[in-house]
N, CA, C, O and CB atoms as a CASP TS submission, in Angstrom:
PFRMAT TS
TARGET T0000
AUTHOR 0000-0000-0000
METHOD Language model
MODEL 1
PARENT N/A
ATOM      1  N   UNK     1      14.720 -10.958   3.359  1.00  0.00           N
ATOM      2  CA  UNK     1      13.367 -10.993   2.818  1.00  0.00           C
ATOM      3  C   UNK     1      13.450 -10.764   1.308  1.00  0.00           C
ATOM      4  O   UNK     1      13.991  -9.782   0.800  1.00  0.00           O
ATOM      5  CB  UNK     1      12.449  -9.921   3.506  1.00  0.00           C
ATOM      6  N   UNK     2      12.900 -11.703   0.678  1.00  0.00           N
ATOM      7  CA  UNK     2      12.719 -11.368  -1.142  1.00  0.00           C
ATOM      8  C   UNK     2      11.966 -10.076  -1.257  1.00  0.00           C
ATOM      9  O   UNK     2      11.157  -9.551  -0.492  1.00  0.00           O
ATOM     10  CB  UNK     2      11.674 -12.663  -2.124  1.00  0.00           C
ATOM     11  N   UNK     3      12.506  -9.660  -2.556  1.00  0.00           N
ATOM     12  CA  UNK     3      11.571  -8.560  -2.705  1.00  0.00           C
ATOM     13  C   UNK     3       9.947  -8.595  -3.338  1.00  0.00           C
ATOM     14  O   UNK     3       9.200  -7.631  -3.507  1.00  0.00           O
ATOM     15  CB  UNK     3      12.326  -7.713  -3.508  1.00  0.00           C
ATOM     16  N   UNK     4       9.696  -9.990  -3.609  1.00  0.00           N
ATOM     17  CA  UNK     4       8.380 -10.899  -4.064  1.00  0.00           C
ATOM     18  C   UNK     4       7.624 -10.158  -2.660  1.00  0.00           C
ATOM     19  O   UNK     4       6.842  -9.213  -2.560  1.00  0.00           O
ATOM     20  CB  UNK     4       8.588 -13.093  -4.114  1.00  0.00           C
ATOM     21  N   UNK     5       8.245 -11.051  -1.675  1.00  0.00           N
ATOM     22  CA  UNK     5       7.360 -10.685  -0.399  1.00  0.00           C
ATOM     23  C   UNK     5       7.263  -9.203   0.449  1.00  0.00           C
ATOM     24  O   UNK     5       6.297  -8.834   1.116  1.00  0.00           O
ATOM     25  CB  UNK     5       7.831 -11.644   0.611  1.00  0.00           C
ATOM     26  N   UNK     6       8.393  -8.547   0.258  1.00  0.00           N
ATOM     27  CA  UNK     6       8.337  -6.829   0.412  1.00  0.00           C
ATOM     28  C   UNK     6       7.148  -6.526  -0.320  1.00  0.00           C
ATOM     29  O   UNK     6       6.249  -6.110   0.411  1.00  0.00           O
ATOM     30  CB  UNK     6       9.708  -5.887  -0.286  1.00  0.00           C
ATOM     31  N   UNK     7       6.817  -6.614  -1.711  1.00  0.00           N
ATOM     32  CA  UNK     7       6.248  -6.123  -2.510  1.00  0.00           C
ATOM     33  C   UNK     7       4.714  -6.381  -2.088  1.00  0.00           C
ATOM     34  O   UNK     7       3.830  -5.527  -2.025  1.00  0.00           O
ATOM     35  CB  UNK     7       6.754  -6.561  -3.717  1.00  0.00           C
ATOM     36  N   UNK     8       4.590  -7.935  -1.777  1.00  0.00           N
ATOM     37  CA  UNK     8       3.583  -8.411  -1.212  1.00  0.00           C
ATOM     38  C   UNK     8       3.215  -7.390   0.050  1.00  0.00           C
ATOM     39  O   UNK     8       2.288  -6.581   0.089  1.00  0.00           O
ATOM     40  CB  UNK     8       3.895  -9.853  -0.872  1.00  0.00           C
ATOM     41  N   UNK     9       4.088  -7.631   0.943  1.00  0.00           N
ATOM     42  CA  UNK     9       3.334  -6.872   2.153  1.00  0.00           C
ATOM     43  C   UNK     9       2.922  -5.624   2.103  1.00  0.00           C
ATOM     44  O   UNK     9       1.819  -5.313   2.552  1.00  0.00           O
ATOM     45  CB  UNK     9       4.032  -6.803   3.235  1.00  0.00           C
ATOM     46  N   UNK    10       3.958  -4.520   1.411  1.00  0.00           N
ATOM     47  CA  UNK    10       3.624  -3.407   1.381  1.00  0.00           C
ATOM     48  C   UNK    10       2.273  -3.819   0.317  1.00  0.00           C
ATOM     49  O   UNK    10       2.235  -2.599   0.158  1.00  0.00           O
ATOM     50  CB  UNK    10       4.862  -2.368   0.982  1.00  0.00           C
ATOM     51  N   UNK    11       1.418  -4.229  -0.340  1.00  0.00           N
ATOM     52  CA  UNK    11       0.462  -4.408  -1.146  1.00  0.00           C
ATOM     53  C   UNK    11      -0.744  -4.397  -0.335  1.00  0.00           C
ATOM     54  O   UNK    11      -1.767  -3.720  -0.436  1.00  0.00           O
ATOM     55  CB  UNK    11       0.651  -5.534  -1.910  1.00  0.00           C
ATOM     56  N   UNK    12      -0.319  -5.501   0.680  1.00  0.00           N
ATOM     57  CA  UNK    12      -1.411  -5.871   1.582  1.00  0.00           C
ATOM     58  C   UNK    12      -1.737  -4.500   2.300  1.00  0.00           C
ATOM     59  O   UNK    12      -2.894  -4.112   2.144  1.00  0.00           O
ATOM     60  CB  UNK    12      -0.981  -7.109   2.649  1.00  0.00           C
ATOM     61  N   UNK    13      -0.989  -3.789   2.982  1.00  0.00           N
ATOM     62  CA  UNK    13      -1.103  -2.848   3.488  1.00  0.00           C
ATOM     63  C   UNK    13      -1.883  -1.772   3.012  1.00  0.00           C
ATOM     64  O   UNK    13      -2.868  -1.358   3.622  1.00  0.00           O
ATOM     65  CB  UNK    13      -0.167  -2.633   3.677  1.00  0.00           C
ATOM     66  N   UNK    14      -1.460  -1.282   1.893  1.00  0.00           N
ATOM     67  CA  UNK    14      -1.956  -0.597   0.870  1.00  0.00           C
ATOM     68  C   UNK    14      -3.613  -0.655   1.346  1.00  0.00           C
ATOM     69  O   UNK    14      -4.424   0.098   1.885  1.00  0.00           O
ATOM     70  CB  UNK    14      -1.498  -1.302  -0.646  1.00  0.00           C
ATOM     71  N   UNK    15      -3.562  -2.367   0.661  1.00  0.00           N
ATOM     72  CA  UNK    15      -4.934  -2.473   0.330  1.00  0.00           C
ATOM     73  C   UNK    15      -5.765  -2.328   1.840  1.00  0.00           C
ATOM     74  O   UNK    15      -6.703  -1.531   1.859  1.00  0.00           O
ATOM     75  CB  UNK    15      -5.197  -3.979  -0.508  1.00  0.00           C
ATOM     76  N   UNK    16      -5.543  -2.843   2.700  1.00  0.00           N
ATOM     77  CA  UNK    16      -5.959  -2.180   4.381  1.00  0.00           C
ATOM     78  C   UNK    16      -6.752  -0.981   4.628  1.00  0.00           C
ATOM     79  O   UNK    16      -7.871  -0.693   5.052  1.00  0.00           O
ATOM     80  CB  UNK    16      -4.687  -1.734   5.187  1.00  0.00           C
ATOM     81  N   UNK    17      -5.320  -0.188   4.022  1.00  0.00           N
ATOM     82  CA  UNK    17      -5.829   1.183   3.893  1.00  0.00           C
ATOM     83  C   UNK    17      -6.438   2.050   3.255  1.00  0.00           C
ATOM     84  O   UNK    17      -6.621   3.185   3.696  1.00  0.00           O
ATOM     85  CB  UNK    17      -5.345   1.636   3.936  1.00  0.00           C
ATOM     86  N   UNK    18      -6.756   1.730   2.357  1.00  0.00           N
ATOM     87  CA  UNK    18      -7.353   2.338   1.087  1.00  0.00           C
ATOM     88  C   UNK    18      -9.095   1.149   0.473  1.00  0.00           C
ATOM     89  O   UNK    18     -10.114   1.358  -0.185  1.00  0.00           O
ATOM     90  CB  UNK    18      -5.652   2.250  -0.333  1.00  0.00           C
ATOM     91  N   UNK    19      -8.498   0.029   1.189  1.00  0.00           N
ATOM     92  CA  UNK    19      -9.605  -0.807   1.333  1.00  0.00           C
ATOM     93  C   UNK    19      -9.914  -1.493  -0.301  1.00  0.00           C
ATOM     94  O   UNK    19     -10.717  -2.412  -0.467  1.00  0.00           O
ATOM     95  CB  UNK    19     -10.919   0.168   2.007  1.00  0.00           C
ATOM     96  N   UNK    20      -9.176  -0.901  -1.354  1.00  0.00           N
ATOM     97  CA  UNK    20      -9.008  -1.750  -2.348  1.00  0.00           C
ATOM     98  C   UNK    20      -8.408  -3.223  -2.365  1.00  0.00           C
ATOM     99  O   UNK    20      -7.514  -3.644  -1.631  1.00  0.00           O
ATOM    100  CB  UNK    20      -8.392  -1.091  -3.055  1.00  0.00           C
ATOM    101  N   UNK    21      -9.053  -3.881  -3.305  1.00  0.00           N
ATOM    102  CA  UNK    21      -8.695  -5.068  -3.247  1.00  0.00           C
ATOM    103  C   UNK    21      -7.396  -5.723  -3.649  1.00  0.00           C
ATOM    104  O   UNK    21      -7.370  -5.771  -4.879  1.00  0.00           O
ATOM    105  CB  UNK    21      -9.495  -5.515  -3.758  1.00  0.00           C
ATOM    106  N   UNK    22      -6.411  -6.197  -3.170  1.00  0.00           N
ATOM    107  CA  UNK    22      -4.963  -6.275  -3.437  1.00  0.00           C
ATOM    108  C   UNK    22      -4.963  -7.043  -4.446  1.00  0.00           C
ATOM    109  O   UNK    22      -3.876  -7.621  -4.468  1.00  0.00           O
ATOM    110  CB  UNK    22      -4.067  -6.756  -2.394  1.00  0.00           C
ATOM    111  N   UNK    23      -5.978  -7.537  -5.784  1.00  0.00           N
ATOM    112  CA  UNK    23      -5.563  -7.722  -6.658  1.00  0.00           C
ATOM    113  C   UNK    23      -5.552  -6.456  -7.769  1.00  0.00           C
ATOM    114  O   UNK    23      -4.993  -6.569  -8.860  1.00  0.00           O
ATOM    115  CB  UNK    23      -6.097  -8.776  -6.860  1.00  0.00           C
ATOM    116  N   UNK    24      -6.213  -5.301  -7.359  1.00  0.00           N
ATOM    117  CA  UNK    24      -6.641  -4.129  -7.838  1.00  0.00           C
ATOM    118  C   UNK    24      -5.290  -3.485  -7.912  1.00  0.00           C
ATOM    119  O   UNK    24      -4.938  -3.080  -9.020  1.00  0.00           O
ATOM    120  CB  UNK    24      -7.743  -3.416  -6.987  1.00  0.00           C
ATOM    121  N   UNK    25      -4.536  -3.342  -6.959  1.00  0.00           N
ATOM    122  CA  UNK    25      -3.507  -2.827  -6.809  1.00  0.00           C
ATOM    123  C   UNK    25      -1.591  -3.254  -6.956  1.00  0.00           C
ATOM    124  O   UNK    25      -0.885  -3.940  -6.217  1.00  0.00           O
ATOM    125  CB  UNK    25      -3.952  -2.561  -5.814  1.00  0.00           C
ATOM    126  N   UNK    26      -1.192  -2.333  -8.499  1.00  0.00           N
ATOM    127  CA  UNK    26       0.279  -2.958  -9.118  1.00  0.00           C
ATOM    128  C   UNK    26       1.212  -2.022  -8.802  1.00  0.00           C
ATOM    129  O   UNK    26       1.141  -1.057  -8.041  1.00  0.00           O
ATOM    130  CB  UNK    26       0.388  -3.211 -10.783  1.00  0.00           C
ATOM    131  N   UNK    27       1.876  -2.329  -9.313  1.00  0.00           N
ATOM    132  CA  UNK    27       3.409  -0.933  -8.871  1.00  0.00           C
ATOM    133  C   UNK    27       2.876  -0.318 -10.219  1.00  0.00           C
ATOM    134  O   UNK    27       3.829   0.445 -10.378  1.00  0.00           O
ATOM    135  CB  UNK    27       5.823  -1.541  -8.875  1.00  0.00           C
ATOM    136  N   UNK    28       2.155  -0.098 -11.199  1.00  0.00           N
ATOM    137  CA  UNK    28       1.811   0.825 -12.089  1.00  0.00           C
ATOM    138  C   UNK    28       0.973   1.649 -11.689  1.00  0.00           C
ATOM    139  O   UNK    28       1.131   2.777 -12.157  1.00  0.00           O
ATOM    140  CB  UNK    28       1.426   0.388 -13.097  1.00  0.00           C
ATOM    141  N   UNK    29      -0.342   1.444 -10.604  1.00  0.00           N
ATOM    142  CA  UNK    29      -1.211   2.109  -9.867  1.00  0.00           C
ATOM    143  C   UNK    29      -0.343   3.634  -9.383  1.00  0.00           C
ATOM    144  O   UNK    29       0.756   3.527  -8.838  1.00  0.00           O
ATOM    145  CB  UNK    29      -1.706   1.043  -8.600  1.00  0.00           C
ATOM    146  N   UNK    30      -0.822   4.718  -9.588  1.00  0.00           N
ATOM    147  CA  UNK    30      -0.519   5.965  -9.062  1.00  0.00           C
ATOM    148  C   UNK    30      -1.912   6.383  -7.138  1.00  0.00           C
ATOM    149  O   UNK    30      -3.077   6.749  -6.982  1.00  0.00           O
ATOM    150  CB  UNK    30      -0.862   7.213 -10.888  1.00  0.00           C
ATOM    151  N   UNK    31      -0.863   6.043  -6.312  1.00  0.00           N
ATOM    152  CA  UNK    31      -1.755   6.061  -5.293  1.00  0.00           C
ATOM    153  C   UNK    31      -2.612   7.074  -5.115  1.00  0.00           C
ATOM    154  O   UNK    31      -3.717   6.833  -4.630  1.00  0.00           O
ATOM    155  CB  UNK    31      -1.199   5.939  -4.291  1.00  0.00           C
ATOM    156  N   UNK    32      -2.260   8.343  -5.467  1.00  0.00           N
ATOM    157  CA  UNK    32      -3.294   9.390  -4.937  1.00  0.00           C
ATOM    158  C   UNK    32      -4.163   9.680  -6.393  1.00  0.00           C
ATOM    159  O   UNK    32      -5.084  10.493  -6.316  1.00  0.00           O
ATOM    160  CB  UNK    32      -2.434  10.974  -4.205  1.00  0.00           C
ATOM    161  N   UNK    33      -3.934   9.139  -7.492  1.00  0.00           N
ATOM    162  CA  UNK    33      -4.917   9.091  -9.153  1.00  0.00           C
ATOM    163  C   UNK    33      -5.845   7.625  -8.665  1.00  0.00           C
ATOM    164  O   UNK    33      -6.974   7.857  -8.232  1.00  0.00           O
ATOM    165  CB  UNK    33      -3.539   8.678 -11.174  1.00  0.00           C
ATOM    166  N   UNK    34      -5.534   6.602  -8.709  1.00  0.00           N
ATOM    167  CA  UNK    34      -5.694   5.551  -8.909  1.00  0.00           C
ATOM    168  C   UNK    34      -6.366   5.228  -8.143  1.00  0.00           C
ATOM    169  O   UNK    34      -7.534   4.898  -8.352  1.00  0.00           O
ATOM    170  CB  UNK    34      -4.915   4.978  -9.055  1.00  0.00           C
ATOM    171  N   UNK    35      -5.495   5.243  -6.449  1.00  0.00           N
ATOM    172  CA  UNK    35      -5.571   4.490  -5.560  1.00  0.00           C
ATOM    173  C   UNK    35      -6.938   5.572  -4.502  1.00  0.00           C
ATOM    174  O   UNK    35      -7.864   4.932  -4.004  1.00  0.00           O
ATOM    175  CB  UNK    35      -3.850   4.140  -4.980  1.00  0.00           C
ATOM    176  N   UNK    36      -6.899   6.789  -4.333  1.00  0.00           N
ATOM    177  CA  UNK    36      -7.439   7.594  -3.466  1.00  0.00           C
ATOM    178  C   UNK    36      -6.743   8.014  -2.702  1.00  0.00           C
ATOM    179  O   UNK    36      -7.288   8.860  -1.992  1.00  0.00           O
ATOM    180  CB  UNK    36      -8.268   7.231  -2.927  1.00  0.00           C
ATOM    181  N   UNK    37      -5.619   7.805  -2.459  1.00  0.00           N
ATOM    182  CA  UNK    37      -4.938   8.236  -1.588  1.00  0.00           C
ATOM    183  C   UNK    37      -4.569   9.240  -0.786  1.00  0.00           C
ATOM    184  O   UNK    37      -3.342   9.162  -0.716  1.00  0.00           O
ATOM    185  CB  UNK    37      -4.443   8.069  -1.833  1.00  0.00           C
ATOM    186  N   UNK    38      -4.964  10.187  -0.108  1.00  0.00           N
ATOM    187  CA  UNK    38      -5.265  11.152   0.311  1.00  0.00           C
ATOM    188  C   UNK    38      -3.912  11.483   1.263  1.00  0.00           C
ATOM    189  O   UNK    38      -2.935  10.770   1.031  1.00  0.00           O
ATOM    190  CB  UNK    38      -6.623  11.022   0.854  1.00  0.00           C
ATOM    191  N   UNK    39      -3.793  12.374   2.178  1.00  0.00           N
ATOM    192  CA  UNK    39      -2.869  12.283   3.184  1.00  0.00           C
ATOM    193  C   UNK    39      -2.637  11.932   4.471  1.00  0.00           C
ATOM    194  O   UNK    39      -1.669  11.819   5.223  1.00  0.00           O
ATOM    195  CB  UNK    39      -2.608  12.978   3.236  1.00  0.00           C
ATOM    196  N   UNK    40      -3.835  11.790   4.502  1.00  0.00           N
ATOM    197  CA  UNK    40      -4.263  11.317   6.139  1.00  0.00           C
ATOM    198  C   UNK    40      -3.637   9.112   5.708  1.00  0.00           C
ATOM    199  O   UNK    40      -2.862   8.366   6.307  1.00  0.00           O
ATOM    200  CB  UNK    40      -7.067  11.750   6.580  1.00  0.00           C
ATOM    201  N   UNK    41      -4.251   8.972   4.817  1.00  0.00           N
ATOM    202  CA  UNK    41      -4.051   7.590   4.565  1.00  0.00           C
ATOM    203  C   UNK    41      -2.747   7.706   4.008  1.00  0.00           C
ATOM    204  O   UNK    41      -2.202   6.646   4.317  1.00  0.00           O
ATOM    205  CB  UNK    41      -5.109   6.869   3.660  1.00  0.00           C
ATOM    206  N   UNK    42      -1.935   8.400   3.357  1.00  0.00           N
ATOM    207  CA  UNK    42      -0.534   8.123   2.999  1.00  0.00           C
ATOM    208  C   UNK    42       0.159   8.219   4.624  1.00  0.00           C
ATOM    209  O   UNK    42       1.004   7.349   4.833  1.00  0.00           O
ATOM    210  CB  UNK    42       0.130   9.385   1.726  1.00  0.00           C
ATOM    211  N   UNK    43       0.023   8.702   5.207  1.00  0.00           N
ATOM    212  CA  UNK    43       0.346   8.807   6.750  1.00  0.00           C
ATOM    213  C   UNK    43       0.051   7.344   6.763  1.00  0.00           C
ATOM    214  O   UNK    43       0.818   6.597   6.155  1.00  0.00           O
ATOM    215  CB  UNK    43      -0.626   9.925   7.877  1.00  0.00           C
ATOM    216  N   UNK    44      -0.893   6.902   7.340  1.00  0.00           N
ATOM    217  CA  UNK    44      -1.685   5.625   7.950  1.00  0.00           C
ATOM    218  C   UNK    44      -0.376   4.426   7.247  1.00  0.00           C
ATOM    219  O   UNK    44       0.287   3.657   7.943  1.00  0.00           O
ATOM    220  CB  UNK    44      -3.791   5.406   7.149  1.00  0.00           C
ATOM    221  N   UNK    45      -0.282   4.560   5.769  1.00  0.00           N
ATOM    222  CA  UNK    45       0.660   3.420   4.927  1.00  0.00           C
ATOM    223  C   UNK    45       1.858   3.574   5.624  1.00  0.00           C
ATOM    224  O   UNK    45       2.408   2.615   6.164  1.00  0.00           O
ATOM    225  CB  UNK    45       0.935   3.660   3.193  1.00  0.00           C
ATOM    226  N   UNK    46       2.465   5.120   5.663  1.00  0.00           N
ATOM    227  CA  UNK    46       3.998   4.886   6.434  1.00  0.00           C
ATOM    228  C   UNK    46       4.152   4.283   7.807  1.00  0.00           C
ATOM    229  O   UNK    46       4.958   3.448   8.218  1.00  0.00           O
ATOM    230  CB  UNK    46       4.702   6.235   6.646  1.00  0.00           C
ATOM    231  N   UNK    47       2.853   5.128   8.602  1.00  0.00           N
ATOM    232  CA  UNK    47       3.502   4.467   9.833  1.00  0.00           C
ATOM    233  C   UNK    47       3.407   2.743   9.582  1.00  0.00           C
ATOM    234  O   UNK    47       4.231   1.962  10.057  1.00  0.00           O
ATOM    235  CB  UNK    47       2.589   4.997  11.356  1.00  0.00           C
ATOM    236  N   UNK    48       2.299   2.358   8.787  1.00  0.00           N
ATOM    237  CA  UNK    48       2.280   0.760   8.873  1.00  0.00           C
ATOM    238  C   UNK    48       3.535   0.211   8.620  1.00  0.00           C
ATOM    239  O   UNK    48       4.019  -0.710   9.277  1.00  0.00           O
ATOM    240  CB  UNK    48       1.327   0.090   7.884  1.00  0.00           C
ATOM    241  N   UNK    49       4.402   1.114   7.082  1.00  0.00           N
ATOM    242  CA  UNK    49       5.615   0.170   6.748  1.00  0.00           C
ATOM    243  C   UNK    49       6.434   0.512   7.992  1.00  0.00           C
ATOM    244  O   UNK    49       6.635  -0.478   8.695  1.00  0.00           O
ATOM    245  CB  UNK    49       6.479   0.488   5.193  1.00  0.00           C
ATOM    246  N   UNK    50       6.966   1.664   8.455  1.00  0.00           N
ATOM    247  CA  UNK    50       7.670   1.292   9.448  1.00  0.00           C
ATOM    248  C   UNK    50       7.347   0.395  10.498  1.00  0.00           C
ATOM    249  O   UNK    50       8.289   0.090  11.230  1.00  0.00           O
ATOM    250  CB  UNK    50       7.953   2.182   9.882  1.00  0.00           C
ATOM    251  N   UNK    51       6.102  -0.158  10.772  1.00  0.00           N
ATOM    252  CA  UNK    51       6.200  -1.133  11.962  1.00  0.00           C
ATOM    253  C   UNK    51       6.558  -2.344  11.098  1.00  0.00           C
ATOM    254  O   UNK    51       7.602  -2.809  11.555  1.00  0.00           O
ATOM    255  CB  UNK    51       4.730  -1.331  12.970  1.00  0.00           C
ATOM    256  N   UNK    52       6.265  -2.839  10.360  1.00  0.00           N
ATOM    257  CA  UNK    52       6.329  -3.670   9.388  1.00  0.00           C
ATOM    258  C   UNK    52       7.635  -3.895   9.571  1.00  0.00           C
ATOM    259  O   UNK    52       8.030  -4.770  10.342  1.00  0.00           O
ATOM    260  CB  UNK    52       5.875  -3.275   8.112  1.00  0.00           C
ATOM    261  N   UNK    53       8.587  -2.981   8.749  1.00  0.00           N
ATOM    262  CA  UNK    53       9.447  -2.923   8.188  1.00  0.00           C
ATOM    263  C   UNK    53      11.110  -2.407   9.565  1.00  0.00           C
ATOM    264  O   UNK    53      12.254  -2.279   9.130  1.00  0.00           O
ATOM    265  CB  UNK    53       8.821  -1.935   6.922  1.00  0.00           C
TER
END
């Protein structure tokens, strides 16, 4: 898998969870400043990448 499309998916995900719009969201974004990211939803992102991933 390129890392174009890693980057992509984990993005999509992101945005799922946090419900921002995946053009909103860069690898410069700080998830819990930026993004909202809380812990209940940083949970929610891992388990996603591990099924994902």
């Amino acid at each position: 898998m390129k890392a174009e499309t890693v980057e992509e998916e984990i993005i999509s995900i992101i945005s799922e969870v946090s419900g921002f719009d995946e053009k909103e969201i860069t690898t410069e974004k700080n998830l819990t400043e930026d993004l909202e990211i809380d812990s209940i939803k940083a949970i929610e992102i891992t388990v996603a990448l591990e099924k994902k991933f």
